[in-house]
mmCIF file as gemmi writes it, N, C-alpha and C atoms, coordinates in Angstrom:
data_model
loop_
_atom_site.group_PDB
_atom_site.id
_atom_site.type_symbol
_atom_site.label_atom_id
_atom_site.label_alt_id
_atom_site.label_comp_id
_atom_site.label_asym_id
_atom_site.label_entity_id
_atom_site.label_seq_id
_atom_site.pdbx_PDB_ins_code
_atom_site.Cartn_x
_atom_site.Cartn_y
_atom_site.Cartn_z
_atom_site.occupancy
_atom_site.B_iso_or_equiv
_atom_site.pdbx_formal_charge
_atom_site.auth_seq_id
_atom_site.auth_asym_id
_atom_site.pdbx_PDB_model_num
ATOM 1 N N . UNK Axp A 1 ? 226.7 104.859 92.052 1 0 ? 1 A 1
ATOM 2 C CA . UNK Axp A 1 ? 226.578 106.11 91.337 1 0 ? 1 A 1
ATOM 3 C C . UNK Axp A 1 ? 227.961 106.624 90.926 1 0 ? 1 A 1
ATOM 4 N N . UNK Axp A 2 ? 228.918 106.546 91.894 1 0 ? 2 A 1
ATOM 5 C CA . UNK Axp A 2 ? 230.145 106.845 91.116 1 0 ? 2 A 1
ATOM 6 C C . UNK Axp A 2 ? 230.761 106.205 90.806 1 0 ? 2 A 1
ATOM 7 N N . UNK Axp A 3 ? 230.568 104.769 90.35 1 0 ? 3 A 1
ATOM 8 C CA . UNK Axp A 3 ? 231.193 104.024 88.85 1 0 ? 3 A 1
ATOM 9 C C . UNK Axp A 3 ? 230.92 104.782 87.575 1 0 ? 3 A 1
ATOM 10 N N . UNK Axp A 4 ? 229.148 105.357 87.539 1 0 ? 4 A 1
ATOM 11 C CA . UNK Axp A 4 ? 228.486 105.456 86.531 1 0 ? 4 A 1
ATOM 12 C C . UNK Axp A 4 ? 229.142 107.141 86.223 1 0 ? 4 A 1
ATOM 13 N N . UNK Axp A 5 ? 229.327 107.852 87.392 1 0 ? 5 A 1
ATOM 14 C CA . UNK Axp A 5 ? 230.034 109.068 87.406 1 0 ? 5 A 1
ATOM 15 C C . UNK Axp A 5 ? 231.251 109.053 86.35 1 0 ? 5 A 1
ATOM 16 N N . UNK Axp A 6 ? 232.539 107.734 86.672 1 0 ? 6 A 1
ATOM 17 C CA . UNK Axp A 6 ? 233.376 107.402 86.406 1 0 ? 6 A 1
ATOM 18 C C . UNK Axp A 6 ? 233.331 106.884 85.047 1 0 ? 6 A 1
ATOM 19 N N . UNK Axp A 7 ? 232.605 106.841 83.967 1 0 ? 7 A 1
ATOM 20 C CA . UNK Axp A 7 ? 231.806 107.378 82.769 1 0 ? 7 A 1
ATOM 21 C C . UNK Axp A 7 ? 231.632 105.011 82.849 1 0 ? 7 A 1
ATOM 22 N N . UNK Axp A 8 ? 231.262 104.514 83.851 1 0 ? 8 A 1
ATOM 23 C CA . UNK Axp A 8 ? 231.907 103.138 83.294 1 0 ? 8 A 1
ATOM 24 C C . UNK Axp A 8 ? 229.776 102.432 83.22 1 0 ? 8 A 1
ATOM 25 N N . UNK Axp A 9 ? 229.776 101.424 82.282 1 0 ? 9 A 1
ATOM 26 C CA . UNK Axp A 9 ? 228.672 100.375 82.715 1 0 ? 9 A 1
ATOM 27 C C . UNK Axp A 9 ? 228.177 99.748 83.903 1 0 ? 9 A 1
ATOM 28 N N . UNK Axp A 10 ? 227.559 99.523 84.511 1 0 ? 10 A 1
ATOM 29 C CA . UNK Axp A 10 ? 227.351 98.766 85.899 1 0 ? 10 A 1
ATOM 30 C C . UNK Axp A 10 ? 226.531 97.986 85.817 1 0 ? 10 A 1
ATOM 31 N N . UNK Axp A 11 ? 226.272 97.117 86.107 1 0 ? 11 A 1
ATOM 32 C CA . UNK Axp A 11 ? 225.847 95.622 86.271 1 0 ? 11 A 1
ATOM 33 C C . UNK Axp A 11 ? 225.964 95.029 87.611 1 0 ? 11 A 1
ATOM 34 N N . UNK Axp A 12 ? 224.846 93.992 87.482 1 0 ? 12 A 1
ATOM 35 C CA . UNK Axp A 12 ? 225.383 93.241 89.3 1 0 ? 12 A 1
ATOM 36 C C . UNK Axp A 12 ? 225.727 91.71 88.627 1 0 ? 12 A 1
ATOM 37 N N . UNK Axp A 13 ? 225.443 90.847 89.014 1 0 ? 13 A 1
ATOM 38 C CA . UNK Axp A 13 ? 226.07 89.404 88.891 1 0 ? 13 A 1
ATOM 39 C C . UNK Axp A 13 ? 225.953 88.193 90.241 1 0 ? 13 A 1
ATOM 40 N N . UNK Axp A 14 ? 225.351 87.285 89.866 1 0 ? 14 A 1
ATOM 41 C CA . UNK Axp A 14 ? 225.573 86.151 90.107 1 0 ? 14 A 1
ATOM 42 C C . UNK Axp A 14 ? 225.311 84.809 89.159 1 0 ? 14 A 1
ATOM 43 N N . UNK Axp A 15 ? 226.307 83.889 89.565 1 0 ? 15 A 1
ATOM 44 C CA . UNK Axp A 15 ? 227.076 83.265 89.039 1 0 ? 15 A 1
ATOM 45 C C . UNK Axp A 15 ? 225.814 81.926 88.956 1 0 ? 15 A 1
ATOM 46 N N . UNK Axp A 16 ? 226.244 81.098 87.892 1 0 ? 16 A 1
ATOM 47 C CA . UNK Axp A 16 ? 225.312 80.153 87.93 1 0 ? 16 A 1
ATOM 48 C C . UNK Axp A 16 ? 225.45 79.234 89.518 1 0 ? 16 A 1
ATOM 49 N N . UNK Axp A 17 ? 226.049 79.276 90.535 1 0 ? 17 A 1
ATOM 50 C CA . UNK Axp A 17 ? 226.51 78.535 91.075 1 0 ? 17 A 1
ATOM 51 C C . UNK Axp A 17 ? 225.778 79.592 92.475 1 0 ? 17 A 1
ATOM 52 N N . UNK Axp A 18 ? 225.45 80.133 92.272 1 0 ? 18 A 1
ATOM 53 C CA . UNK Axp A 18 ? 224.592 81.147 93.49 1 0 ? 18 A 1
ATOM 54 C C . UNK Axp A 18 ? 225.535 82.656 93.742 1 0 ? 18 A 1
ATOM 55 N N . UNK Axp A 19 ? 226.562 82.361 93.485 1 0 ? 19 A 1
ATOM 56 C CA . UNK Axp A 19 ? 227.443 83.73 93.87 1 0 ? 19 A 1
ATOM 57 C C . UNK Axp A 19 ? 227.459 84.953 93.629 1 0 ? 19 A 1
ATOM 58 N N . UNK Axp A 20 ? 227.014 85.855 94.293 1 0 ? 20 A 1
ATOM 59 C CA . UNK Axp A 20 ? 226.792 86.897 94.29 1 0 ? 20 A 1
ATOM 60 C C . UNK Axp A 20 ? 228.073 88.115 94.201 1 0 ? 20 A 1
ATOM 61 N N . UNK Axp A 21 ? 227.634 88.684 92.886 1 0 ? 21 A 1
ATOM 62 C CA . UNK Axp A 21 ? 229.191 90.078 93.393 1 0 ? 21 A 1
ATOM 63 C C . UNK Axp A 21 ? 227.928 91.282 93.374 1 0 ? 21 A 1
ATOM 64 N N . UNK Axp A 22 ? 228.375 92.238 93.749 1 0 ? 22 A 1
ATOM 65 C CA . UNK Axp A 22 ? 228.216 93.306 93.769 1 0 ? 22 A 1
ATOM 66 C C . UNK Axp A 22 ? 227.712 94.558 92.612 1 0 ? 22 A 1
ATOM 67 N N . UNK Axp A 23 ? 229.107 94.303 91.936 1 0 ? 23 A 1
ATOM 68 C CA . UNK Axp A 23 ? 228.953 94.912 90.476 1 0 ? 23 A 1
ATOM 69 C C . UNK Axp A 23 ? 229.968 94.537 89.638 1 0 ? 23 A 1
ATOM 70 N N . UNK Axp A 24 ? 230.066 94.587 88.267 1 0 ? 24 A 1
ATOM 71 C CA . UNK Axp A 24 ? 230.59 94.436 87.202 1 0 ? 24 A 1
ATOM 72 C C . UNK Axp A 24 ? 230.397 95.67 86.837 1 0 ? 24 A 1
ATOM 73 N N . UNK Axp A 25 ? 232.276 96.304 86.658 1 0 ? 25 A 1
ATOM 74 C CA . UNK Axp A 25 ? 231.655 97.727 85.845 1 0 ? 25 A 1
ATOM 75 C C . UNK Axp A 25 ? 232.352 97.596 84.414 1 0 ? 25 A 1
ATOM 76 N N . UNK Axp A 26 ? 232.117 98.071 83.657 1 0 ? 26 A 1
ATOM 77 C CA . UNK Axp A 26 ? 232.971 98.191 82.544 1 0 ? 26 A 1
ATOM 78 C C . UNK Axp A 26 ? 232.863 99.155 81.649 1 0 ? 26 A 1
ATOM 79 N N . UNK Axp A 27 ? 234.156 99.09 80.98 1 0 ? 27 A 1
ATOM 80 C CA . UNK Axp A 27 ? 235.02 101.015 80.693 1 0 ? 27 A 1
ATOM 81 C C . UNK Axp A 27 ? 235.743 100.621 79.346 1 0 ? 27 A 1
ATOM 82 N N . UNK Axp A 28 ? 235.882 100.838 78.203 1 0 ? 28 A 1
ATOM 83 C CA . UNK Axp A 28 ? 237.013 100.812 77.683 1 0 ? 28 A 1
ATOM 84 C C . UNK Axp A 28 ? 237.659 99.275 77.524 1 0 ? 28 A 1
ATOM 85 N N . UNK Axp A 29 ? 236.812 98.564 77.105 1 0 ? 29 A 1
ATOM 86 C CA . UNK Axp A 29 ? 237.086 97.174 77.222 1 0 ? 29 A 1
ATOM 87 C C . UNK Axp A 29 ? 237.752 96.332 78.112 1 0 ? 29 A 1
ATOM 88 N N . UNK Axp A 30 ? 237.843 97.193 79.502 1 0 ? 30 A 1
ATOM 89 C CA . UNK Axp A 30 ? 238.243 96.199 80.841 1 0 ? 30 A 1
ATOM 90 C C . UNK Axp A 30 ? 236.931 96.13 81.596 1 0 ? 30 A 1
ATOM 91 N N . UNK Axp A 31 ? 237.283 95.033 82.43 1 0 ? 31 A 1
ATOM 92 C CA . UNK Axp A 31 ? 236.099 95.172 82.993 1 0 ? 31 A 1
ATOM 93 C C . UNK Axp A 31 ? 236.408 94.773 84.465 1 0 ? 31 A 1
ATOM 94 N N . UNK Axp A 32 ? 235.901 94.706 85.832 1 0 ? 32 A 1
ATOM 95 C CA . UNK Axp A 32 ? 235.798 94.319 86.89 1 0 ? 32 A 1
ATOM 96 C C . UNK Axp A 32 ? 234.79 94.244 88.005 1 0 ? 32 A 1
ATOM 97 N N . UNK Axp A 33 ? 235.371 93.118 88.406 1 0 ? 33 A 1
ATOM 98 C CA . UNK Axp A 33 ? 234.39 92.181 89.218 1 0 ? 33 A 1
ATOM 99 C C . UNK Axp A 33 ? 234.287 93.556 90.854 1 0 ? 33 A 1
ATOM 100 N N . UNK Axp A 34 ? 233.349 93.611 91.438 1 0 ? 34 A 1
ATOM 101 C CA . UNK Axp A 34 ? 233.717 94.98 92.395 1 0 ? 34 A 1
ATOM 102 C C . UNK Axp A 34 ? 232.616 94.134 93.689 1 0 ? 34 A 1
ATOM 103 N N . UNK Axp A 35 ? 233.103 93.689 94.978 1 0 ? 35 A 1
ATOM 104 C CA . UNK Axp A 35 ? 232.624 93.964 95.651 1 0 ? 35 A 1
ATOM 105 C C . UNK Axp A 35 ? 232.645 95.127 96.725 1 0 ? 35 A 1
ATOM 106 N N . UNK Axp A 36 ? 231.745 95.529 97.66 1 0 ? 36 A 1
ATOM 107 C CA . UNK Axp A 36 ? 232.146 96.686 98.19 1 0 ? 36 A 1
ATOM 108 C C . UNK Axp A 36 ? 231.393 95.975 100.253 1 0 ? 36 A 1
ATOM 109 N N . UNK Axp A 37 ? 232.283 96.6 100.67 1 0 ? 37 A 1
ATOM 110 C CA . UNK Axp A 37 ? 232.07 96.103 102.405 1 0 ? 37 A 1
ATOM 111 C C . UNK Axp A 37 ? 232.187 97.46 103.367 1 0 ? 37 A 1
ATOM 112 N N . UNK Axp A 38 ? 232.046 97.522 104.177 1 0 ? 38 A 1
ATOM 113 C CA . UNK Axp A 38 ? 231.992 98.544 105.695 1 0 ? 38 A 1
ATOM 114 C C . UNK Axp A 38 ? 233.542 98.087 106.126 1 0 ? 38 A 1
ATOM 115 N N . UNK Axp A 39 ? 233.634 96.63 106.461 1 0 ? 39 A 1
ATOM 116 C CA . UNK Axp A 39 ? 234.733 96.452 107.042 1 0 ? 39 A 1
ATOM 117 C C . UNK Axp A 39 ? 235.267 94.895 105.954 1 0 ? 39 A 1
ATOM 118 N N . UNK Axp A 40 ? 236.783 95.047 105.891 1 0 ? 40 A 1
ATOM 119 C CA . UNK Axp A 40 ? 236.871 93.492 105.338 1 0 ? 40 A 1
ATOM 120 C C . UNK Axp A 40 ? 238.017 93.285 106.682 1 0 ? 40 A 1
ATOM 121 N N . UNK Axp A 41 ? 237.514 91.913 107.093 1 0 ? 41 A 1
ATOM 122 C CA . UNK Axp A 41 ? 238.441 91.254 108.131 1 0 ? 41 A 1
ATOM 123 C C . UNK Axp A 41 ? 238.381 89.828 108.388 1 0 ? 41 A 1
ATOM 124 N N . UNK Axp A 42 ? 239.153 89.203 109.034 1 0 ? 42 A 1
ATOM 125 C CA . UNK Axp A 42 ? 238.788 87.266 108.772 1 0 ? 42 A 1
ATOM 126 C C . UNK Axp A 42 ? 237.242 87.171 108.618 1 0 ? 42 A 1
ATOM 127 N N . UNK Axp A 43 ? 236.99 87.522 109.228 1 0 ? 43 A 1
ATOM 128 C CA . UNK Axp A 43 ? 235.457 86.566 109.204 1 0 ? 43 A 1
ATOM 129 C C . UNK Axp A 43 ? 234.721 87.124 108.304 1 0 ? 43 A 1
ATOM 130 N N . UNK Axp A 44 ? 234.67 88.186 107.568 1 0 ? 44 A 1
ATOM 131 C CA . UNK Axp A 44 ? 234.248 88.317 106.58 1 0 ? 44 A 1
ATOM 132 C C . UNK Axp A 44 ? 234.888 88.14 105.057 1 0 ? 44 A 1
ATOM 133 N N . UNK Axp A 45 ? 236.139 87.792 105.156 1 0 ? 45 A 1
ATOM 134 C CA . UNK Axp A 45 ? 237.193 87.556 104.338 1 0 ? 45 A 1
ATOM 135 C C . UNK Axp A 45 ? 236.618 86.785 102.97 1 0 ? 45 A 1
ATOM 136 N N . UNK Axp A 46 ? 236.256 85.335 103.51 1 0 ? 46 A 1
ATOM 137 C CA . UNK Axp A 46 ? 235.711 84.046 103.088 1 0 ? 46 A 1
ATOM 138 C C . UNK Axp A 46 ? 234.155 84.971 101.762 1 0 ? 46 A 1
ATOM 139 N N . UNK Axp A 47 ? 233.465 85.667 102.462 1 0 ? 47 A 1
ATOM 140 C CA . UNK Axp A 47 ? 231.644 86.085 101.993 1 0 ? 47 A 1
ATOM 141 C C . UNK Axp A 47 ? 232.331 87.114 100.758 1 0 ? 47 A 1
ATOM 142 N N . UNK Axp A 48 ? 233.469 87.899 101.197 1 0 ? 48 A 1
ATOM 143 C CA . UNK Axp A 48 ? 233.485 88.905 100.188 1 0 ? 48 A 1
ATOM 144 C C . UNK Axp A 48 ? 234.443 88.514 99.241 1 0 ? 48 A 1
ATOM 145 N N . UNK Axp A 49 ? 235.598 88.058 99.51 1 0 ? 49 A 1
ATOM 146 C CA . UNK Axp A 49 ? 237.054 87.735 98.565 1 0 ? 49 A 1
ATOM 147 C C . UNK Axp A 49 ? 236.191 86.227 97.412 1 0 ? 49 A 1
ATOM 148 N N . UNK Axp A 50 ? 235.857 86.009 98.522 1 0 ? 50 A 1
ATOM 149 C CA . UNK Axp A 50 ? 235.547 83.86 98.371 1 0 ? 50 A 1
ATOM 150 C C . UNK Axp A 50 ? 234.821 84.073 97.016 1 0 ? 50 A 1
ATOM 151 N N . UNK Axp A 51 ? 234.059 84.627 96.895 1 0 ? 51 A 1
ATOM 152 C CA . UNK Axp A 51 ? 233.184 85.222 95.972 1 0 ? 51 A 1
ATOM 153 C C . UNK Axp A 51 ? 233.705 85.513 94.534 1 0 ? 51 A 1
ATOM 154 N N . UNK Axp A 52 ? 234.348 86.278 94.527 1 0 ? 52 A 1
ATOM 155 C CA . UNK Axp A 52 ? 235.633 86.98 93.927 1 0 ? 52 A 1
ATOM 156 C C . UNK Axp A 52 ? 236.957 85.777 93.217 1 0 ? 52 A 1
ATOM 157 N N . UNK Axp A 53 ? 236.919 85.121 94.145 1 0 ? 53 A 1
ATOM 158 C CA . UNK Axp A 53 ? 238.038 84.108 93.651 1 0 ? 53 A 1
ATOM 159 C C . UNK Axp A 53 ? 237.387 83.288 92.882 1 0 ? 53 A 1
ATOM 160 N N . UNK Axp A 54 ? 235.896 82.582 92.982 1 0 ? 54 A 1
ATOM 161 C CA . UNK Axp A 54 ? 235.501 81.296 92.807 1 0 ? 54 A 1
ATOM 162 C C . UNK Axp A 54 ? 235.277 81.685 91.032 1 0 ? 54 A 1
ATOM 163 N N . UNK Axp A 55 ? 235.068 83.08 90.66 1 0 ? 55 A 1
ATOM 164 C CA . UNK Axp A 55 ? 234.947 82.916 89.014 1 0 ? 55 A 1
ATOM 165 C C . UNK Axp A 55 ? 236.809 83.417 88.224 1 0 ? 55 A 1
ATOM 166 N N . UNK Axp A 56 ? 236.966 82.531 87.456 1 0 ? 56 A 1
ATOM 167 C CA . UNK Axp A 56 ? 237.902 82.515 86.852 1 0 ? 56 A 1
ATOM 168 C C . UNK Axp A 56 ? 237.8 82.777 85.363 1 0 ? 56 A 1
ATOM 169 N N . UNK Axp A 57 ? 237.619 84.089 85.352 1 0 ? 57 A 1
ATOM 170 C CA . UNK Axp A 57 ? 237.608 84.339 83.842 1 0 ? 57 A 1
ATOM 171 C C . UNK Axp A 57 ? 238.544 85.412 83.371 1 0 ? 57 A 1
ATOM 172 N N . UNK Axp A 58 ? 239.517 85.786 84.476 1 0 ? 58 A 1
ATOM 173 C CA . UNK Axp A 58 ? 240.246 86.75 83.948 1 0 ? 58 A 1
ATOM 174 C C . UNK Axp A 58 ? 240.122 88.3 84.461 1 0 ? 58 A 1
ATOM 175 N N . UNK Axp A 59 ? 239.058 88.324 84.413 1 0 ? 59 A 1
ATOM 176 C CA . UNK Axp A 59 ? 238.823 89.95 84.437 1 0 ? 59 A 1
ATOM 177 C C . UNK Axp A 59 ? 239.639 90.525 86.355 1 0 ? 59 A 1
ATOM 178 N N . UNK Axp A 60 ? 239.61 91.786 86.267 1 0 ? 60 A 1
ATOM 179 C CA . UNK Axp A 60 ? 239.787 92.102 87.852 1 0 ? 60 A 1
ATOM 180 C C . UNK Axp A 60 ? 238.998 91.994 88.758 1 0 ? 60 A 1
ATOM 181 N N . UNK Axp A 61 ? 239.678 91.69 89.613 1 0 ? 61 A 1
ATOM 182 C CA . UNK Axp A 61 ? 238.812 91.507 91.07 1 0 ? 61 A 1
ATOM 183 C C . UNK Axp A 61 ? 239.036 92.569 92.024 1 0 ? 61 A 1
ATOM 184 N N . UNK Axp A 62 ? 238.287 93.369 92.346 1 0 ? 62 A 1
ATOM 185 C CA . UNK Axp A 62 ? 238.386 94.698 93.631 1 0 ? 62 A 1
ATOM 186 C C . UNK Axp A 62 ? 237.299 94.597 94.869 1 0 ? 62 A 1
ATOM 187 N N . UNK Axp A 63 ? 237.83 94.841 96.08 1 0 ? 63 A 1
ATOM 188 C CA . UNK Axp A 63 ? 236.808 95.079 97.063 1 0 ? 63 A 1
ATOM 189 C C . UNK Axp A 63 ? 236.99 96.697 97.578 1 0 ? 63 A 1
ATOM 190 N N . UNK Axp A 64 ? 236.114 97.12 97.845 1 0 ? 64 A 1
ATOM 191 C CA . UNK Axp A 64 ? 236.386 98.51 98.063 1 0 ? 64 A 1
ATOM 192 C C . UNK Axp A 64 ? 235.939 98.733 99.78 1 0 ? 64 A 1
ATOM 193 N N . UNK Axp A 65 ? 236.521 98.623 100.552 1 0 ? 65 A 1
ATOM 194 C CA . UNK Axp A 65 ? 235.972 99.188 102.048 1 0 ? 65 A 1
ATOM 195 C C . UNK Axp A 65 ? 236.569 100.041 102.629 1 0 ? 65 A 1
ATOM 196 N N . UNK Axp A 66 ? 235.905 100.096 103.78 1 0 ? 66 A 1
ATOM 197 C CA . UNK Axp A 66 ? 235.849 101.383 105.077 1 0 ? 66 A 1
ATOM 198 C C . UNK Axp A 66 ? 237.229 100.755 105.675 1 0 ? 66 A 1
ATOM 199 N N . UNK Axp A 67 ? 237.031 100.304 106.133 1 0 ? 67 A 1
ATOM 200 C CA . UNK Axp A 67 ? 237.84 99.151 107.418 1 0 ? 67 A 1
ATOM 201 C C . UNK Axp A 67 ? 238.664 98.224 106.644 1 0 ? 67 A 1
ATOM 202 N N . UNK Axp A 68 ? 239.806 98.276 106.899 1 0 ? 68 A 1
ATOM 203 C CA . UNK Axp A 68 ? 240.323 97.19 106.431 1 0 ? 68 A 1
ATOM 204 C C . UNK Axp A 68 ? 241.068 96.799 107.909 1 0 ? 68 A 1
ATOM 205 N N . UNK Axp A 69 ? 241.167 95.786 108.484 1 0 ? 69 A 1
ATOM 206 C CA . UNK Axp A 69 ? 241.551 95.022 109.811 1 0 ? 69 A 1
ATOM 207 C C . UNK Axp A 69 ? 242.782 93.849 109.396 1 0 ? 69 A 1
ATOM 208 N N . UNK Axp A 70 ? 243.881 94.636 108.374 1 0 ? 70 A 1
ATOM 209 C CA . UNK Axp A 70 ? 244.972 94.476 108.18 1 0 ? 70 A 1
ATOM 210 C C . UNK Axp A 70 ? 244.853 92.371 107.51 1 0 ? 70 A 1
ATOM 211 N N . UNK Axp A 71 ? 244.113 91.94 106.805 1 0 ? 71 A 1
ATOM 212 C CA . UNK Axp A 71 ? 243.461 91.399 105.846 1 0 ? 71 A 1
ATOM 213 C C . UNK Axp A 71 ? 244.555 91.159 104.617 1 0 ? 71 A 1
ATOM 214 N N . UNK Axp A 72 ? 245.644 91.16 104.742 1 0 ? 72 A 1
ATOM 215 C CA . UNK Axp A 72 ? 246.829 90.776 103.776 1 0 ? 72 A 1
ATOM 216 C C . UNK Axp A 72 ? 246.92 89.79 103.057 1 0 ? 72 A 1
ATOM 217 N N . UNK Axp A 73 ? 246.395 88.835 102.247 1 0 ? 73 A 1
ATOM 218 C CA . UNK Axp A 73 ? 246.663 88.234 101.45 1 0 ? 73 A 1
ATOM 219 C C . UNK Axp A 73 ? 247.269 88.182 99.72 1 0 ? 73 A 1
ATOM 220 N N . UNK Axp A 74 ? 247.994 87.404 99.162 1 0 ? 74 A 1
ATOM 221 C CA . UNK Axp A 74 ? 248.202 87.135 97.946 1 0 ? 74 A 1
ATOM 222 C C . UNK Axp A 74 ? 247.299 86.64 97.086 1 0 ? 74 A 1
ATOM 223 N N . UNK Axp A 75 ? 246.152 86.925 97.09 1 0 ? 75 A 1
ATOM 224 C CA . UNK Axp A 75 ? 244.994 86.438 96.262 1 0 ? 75 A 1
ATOM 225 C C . UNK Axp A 75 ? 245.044 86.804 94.566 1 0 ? 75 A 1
ATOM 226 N N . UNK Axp A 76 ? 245.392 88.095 94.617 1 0 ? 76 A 1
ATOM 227 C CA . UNK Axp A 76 ? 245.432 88.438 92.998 1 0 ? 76 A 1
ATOM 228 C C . UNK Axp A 76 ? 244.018 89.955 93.059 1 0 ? 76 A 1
ATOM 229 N N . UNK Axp A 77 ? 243.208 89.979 94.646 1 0 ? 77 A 1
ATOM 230 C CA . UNK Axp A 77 ? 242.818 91.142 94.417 1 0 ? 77 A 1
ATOM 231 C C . UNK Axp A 77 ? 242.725 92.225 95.161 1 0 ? 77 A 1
ATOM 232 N N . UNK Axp A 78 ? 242.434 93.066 94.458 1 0 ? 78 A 1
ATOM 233 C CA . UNK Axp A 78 ? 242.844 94.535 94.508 1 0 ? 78 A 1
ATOM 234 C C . UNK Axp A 78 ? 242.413 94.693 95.803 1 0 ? 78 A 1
ATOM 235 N N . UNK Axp A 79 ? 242.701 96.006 96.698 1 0 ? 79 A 1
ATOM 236 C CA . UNK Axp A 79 ? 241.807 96.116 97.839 1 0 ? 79 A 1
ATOM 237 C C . UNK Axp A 79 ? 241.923 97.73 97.878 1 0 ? 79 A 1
ATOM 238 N N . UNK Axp A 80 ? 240.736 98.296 97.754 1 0 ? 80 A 1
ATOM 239 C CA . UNK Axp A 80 ? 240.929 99.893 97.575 1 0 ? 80 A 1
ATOM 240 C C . UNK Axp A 80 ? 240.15 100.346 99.019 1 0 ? 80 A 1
ATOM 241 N N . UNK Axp A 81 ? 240.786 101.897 99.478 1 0 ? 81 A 1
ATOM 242 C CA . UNK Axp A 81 ? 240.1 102.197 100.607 1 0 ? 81 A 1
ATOM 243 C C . UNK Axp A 81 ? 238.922 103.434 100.162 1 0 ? 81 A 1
ATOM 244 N N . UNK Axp A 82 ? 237.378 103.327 100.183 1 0 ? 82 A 1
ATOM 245 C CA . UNK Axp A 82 ? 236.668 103.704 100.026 1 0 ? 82 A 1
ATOM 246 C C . UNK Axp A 82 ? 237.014 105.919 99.424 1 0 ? 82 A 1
ATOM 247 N N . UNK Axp A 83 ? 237.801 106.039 100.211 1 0 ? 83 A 1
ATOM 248 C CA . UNK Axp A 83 ? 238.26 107.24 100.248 1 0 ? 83 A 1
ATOM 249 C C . UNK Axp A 83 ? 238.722 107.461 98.792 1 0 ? 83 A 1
ATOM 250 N N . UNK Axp A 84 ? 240.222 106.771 99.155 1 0 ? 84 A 1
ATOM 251 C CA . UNK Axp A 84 ? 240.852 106.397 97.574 1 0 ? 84 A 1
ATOM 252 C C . UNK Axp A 84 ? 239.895 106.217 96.227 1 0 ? 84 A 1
ATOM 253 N N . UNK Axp A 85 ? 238.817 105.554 96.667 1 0 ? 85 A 1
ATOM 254 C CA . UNK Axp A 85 ? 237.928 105.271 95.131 1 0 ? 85 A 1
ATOM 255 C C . UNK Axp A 85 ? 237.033 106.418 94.704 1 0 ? 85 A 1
ATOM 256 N N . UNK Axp A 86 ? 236.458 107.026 96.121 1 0 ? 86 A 1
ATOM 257 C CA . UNK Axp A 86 ? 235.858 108.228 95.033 1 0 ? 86 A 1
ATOM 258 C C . UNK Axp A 86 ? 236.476 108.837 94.825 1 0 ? 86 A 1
ATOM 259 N N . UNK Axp A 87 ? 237.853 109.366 95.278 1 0 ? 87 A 1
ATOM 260 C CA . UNK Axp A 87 ? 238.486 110.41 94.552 1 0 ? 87 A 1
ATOM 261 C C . UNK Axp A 87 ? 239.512 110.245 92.956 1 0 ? 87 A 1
ATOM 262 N N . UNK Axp A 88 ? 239.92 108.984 93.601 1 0 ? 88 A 1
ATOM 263 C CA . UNK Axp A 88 ? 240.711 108.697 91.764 1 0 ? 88 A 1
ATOM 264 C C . UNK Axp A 88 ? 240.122 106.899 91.202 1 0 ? 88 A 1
ATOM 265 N N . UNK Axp A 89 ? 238.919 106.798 91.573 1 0 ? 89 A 1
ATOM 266 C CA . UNK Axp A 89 ? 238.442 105.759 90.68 1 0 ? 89 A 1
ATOM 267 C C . UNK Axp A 89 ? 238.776 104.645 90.921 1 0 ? 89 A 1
ATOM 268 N N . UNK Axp A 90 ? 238.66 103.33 89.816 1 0 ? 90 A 1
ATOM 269 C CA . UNK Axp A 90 ? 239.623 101.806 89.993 1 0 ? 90 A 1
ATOM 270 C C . UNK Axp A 90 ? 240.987 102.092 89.359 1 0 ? 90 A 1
């Protein structure tokens, strides 16, 4: 609801290959790939990022959670803290 707040399109997505994201929002001719989690940490790292990495088309990649359990990588995506997103968006 507050993508759609955030005046943007929403969509969900999976990939011919079974992969599931979350949402696709799009605004102003960007667009991004959005999963959203409670907690991101190793063991969930792989279900939510993995996801995220495996399509290569360019667009952004964001996960938005509660918890982050210090989850540092150089992947290329974004990692917003739930707080941060409803108040100023992607």
């Amino acid at each position: 609801m507050q993508l759609l707040d955030f005046g943007y399109k929403v969509y969900t997505y999976k990939s011919k290959l079974g992969k599931e994201i979350d949402f696709v929002a799009i605004k102003n001719n960007e667009t991004f790939y959005i999963q959203v989690t409670l907690e991101l940490n190793d063991d969930n790292y792989k279900r939510e990022v993995g996801n995220l990495l495996s399509i290569r088309d360019g667009w952004k990649k964001v996960v938005i959670f509660k918890t982050n359990n210090e989850v540092i990588k150089n992947d290329g995506v974004v990692r917003i803290h739930i707080i941060d997103f409803l108040q100023k968006g992607l």
